[in-house]
Biopython code that builds the backbone (N, CA, C, O; Angstrom):
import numpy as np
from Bio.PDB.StructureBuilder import StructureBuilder

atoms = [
    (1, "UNK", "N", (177.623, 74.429, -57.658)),
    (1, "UNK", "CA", (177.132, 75.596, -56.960)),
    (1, "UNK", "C", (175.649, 75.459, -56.653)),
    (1, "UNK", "O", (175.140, 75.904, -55.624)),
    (2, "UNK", "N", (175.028, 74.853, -57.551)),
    (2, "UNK", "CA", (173.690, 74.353, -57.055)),
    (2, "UNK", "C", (173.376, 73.651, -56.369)),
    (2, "UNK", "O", (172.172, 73.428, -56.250)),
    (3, "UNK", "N", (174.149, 73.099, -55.741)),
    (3, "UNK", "CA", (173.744, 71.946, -54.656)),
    (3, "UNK", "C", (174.553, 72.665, -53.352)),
    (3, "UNK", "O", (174.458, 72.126, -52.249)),
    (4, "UNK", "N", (174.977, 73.320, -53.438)),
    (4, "UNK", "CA", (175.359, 74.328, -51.835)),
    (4, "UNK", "C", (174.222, 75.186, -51.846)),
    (4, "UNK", "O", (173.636, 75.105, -50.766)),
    (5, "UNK", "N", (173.553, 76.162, -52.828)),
    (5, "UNK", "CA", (172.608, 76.430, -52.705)),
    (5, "UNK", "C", (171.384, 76.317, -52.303)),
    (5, "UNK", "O", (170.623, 77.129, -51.777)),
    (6, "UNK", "N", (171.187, 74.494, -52.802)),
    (6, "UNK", "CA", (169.993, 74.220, -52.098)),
    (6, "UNK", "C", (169.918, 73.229, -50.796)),
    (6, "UNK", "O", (169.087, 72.395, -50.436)),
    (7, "UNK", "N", (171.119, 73.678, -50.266)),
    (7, "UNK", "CA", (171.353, 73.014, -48.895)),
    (7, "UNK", "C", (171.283, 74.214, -48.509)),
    (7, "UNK", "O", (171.313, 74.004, -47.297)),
    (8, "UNK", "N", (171.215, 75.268, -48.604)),
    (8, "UNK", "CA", (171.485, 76.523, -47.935)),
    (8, "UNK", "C", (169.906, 76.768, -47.835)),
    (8, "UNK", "O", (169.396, 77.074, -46.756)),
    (9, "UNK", "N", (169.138, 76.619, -49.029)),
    (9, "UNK", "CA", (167.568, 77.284, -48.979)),
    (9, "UNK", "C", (167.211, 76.114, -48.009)),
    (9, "UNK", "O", (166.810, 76.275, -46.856)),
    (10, "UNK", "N", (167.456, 74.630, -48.777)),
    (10, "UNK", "CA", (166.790, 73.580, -47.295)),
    (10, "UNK", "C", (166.921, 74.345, -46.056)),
    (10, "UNK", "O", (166.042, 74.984, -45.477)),
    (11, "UNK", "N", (168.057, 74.196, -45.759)),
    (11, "UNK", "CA", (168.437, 74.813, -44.404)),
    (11, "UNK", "C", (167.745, 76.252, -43.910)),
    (11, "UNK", "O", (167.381, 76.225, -42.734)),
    (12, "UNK", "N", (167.591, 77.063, -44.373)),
    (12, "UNK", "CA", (166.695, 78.099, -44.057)),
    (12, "UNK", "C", (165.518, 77.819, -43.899)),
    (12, "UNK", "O", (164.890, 78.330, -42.973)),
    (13, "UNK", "N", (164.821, 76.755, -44.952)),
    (13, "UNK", "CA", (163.433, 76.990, -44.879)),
    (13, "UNK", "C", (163.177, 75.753, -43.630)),
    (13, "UNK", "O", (162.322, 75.876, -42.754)),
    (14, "UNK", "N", (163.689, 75.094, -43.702)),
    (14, "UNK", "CA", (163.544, 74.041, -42.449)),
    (14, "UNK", "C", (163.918, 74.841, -40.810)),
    (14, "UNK", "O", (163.497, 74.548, -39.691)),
    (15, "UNK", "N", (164.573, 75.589, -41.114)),
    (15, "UNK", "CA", (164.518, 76.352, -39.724)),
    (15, "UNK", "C", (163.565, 77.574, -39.712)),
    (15, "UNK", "O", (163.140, 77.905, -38.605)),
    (16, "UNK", "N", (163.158, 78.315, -40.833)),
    (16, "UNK", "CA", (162.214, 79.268, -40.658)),
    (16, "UNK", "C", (160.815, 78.198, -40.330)),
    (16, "UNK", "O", (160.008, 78.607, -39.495)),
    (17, "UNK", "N", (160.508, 76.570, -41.134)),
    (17, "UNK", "CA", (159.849, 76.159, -40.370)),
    (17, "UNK", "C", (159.210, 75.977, -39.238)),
    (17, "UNK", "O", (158.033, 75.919, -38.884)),
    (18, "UNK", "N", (160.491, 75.880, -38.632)),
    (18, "UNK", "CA", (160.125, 75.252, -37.041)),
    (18, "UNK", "C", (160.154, 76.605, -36.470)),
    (18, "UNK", "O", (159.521, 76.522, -35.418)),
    (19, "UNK", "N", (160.595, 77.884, -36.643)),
    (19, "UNK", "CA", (160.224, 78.864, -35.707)),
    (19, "UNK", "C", (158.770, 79.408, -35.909)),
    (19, "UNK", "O", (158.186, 80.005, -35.005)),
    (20, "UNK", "N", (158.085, 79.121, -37.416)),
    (20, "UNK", "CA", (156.473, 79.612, -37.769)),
    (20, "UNK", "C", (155.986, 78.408, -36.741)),
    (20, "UNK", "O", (155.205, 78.687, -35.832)),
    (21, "UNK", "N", (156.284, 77.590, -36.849)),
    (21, "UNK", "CA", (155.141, 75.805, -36.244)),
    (21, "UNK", "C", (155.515, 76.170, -34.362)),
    (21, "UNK", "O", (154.627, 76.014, -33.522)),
    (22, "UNK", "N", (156.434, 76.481, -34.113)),
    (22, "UNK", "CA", (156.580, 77.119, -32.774)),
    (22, "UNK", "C", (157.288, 75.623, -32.101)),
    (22, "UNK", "O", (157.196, 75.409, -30.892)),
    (23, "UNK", "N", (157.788, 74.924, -32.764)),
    (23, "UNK", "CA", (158.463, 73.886, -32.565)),
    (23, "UNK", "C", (159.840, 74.037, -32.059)),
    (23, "UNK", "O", (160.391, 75.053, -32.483)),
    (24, "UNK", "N", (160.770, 73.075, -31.019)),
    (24, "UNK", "CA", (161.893, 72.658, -30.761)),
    (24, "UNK", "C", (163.163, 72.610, -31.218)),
    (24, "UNK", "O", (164.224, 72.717, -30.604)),
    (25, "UNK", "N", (162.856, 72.373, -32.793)),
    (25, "UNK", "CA", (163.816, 72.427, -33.880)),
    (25, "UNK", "C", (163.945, 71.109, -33.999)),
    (25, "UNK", "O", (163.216, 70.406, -33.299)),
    (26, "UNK", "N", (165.219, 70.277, -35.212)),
    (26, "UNK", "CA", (165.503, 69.226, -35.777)),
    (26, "UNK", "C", (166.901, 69.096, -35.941)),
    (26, "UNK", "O", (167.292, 68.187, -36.673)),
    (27, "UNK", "N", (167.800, 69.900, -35.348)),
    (27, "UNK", "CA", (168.611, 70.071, -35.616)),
    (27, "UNK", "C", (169.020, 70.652, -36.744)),
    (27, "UNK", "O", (168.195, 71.075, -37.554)),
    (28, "UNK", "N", (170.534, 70.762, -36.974)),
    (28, "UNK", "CA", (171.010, 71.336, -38.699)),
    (28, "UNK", "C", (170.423, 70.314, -39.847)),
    (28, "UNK", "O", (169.586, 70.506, -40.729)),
    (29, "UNK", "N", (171.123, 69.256, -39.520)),
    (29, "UNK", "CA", (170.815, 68.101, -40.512)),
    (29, "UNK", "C", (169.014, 67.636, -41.142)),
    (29, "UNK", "O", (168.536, 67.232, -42.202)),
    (30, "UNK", "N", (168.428, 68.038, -39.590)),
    (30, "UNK", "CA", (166.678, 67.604, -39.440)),
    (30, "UNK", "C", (166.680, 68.827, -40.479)),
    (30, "UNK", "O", (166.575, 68.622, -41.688)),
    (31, "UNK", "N", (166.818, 70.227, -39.882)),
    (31, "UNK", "CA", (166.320, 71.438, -40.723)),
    (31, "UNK", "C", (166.767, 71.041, -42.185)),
    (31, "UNK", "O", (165.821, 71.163, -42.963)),
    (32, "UNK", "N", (167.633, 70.713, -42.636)),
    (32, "UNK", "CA", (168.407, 71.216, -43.566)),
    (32, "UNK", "C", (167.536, 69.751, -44.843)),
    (32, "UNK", "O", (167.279, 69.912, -46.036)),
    (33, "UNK", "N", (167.297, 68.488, -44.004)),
    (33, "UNK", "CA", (166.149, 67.464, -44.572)),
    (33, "UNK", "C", (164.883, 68.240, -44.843)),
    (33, "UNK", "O", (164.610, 68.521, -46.010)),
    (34, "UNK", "N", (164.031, 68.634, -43.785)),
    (34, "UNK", "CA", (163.034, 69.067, -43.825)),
    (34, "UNK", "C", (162.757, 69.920, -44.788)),
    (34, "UNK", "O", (161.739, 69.816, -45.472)),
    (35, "UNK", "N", (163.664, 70.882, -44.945)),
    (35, "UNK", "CA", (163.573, 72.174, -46.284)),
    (35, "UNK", "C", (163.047, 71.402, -47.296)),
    (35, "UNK", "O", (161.919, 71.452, -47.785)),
    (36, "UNK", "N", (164.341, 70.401, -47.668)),
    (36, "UNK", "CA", (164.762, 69.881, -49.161)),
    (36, "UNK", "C", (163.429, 69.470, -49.031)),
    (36, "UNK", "O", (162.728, 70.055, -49.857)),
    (37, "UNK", "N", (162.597, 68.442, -48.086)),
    (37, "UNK", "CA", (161.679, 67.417, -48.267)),
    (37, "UNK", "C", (160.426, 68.277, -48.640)),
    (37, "UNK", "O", (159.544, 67.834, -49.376)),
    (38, "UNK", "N", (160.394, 69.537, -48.090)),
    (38, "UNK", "CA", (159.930, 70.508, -47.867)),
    (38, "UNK", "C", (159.617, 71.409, -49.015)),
    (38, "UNK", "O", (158.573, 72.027, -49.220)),
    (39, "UNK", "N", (160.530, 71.378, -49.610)),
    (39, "UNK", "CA", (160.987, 72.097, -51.226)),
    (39, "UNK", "C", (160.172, 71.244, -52.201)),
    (39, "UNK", "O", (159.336, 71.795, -52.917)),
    (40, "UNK", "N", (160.324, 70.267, -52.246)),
    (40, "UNK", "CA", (159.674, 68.862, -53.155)),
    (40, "UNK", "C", (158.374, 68.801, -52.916)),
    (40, "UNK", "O", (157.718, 68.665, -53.948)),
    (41, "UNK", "N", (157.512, 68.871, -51.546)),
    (41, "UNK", "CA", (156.647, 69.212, -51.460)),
    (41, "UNK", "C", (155.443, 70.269, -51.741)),
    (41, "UNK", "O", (154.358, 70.042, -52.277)),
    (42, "UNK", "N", (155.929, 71.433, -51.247)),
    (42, "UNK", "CA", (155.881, 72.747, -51.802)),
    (42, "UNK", "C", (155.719, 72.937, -53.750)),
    (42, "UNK", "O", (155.035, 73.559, -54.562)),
    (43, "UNK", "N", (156.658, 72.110, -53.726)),
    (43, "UNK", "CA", (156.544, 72.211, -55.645)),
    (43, "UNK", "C", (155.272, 71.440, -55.799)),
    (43, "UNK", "O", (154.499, 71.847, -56.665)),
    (44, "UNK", "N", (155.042, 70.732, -55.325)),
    (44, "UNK", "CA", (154.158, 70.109, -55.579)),
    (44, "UNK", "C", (152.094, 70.694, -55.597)),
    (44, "UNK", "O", (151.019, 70.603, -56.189)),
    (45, "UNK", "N", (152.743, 71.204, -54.568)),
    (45, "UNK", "CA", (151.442, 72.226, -54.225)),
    (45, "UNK", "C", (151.234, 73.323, -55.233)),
    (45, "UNK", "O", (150.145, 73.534, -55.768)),
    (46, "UNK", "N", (152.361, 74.030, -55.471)),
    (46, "UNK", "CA", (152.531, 74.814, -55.712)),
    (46, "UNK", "C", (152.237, 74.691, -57.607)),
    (46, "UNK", "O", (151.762, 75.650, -58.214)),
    (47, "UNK", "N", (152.556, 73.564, -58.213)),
    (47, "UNK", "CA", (151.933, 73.591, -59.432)),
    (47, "UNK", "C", (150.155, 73.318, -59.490)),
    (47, "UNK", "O", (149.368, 73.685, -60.363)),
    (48, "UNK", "N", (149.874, 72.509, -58.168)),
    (48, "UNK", "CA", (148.841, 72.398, -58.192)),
    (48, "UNK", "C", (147.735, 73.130, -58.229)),
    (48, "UNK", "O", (146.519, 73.004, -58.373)),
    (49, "UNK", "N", (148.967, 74.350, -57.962)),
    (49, "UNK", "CA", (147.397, 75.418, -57.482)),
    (49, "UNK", "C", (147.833, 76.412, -58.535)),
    (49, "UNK", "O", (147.299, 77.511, -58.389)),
    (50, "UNK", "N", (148.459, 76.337, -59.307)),
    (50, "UNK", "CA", (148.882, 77.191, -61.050)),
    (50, "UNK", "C", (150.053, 78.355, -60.347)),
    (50, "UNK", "O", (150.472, 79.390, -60.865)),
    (51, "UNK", "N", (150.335, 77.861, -59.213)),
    (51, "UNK", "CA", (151.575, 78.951, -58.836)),
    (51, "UNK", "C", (152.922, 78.317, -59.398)),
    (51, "UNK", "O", (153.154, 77.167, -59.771)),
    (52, "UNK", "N", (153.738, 79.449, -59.335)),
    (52, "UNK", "CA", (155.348, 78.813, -60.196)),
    (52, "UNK", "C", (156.469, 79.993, -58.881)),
    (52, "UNK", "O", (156.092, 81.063, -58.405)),
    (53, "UNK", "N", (157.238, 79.595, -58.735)),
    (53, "UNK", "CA", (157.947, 80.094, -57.481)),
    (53, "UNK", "C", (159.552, 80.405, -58.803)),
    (53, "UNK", "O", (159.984, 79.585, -59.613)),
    (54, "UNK", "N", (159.919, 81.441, -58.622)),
    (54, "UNK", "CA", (161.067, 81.607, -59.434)),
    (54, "UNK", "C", (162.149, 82.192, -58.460)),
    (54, "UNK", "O", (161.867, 82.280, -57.265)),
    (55, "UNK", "N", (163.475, 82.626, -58.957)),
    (55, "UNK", "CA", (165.008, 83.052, -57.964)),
    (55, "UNK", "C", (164.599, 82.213, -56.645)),
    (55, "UNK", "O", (163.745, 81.347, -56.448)),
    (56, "UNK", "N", (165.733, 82.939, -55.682)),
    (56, "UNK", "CA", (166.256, 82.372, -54.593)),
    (56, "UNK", "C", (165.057, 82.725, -53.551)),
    (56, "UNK", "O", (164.890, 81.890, -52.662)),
    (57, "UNK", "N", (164.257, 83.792, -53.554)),
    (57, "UNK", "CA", (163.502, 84.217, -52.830)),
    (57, "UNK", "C", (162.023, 83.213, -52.969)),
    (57, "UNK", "O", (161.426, 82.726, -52.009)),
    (58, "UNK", "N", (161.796, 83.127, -53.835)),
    (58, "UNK", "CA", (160.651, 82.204, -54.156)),
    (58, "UNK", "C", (160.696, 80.571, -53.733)),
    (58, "UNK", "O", (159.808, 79.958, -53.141)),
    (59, "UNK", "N", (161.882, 80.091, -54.169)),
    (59, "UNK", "CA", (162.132, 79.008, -53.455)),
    (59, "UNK", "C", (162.451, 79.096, -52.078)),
    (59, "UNK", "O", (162.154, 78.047, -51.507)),
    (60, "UNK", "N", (162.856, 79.796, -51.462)),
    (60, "UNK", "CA", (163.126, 79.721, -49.827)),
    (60, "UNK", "C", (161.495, 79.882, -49.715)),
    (60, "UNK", "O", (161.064, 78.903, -49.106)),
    (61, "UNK", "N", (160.125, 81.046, -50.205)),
    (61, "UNK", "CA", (159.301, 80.789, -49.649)),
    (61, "UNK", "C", (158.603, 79.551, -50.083)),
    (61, "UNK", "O", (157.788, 79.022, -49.327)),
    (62, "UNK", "N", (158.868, 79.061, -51.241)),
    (62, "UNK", "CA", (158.048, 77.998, -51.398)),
    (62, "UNK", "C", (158.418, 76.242, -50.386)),
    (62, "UNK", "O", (157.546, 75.482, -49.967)),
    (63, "UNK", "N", (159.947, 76.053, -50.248)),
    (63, "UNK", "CA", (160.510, 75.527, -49.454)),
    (63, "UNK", "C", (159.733, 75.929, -47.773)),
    (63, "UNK", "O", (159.499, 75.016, -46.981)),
    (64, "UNK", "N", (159.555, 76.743, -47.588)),
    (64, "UNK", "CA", (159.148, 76.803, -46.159)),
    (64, "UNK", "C", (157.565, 76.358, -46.636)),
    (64, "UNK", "O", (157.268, 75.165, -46.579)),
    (65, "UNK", "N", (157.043, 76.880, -46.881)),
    (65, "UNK", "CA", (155.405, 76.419, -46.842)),
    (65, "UNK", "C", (155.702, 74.474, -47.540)),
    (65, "UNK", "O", (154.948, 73.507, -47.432)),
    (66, "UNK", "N", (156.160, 74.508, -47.761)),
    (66, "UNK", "CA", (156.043, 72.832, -47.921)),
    (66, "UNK", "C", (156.732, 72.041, -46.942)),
    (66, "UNK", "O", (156.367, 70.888, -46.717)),
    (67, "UNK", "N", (158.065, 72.768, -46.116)),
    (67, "UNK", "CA", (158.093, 72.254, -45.088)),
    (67, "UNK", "C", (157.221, 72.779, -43.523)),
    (67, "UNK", "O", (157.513, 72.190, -42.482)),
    (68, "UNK", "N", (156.397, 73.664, -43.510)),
    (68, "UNK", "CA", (155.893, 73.886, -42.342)),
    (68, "UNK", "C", (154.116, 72.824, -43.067)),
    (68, "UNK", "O", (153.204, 72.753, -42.243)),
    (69, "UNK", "N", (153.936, 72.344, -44.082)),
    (69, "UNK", "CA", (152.573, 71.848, -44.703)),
    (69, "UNK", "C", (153.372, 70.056, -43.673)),
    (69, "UNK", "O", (152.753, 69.534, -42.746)),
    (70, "UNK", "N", (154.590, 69.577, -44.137)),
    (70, "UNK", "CA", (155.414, 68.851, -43.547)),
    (70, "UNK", "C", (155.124, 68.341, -42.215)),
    (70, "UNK", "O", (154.619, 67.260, -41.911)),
    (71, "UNK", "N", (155.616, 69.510, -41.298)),
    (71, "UNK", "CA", (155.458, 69.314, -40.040)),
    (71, "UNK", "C", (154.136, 69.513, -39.572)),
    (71, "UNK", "O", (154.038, 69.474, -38.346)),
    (72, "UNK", "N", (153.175, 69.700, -40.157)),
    (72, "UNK", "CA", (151.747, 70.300, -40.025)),
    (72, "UNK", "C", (151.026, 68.404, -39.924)),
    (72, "UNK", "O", (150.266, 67.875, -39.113)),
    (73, "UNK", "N", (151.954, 67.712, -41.553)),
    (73, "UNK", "CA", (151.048, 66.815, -41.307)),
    (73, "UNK", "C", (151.882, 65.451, -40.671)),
    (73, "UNK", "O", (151.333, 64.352, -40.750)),
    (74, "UNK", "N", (153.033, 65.562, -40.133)),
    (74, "UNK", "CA", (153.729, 64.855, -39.022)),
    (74, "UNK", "C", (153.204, 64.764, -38.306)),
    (74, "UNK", "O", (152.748, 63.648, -38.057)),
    (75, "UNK", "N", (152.863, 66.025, -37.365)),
    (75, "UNK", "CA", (152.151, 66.233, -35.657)),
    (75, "UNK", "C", (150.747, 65.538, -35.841)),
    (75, "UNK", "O", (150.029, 65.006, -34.994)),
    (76, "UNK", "N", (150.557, 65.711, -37.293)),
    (76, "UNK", "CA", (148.796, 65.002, -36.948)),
    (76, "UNK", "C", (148.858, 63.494, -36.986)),
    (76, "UNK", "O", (147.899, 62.834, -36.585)),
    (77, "UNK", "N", (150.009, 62.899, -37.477)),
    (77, "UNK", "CA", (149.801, 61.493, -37.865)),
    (77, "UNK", "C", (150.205, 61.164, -36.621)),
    (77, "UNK", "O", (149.339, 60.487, -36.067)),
    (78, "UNK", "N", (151.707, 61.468, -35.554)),
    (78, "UNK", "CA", (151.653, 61.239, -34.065)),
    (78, "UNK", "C", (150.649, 61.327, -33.459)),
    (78, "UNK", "O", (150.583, 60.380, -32.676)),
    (79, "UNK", "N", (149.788, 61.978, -33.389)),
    (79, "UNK", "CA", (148.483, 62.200, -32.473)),
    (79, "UNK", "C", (148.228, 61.037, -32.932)),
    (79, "UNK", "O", (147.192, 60.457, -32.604)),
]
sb = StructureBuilder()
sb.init_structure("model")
sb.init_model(0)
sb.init_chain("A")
sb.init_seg("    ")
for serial, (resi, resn, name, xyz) in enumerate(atoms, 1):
    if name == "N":
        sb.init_residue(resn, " ", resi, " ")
    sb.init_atom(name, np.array(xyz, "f"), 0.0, 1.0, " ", f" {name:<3s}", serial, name[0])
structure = sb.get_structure()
């Protein structure tokens, strides 16, 4: 059950991504990468800075800010 779950938060937060970044989208599969990659990221920040993200709500926001930090630093490395 935990792993439908966090294909479900990937998937949200990878598409609430791309509608904050004002982006095209990635498809299901792109969104649904991006979250997870997104999620891992986010944790990462997120201890860094003494924050702790708890339930389903916290991880979908912490998942999006690590995937829109993601696509933030994609677009800069294309340039």
């Amino acid at each position: 059950m935990g792993l439908i779950l966090g294909l479900i938060i990937g998937g949200l937060a990878g598409w609430l991504a791309g509608q904050l970044m004002k982006g095209r989208g990635f498809g299901v599969l792109g969104n649904v990468l991006l979250g997870l990659v997104g999620g891992f990221l986010g944790s990462i920040v997120f201890r860094l800075v003494g924050l702790a993200a708890t339930g389903i709500i916290g991880s979908l926001i912490m998942s999006t800010l690590g995937a829109v930090l993601l696509i933030y630093l994609v677009r800069k490395i294309k340039r």
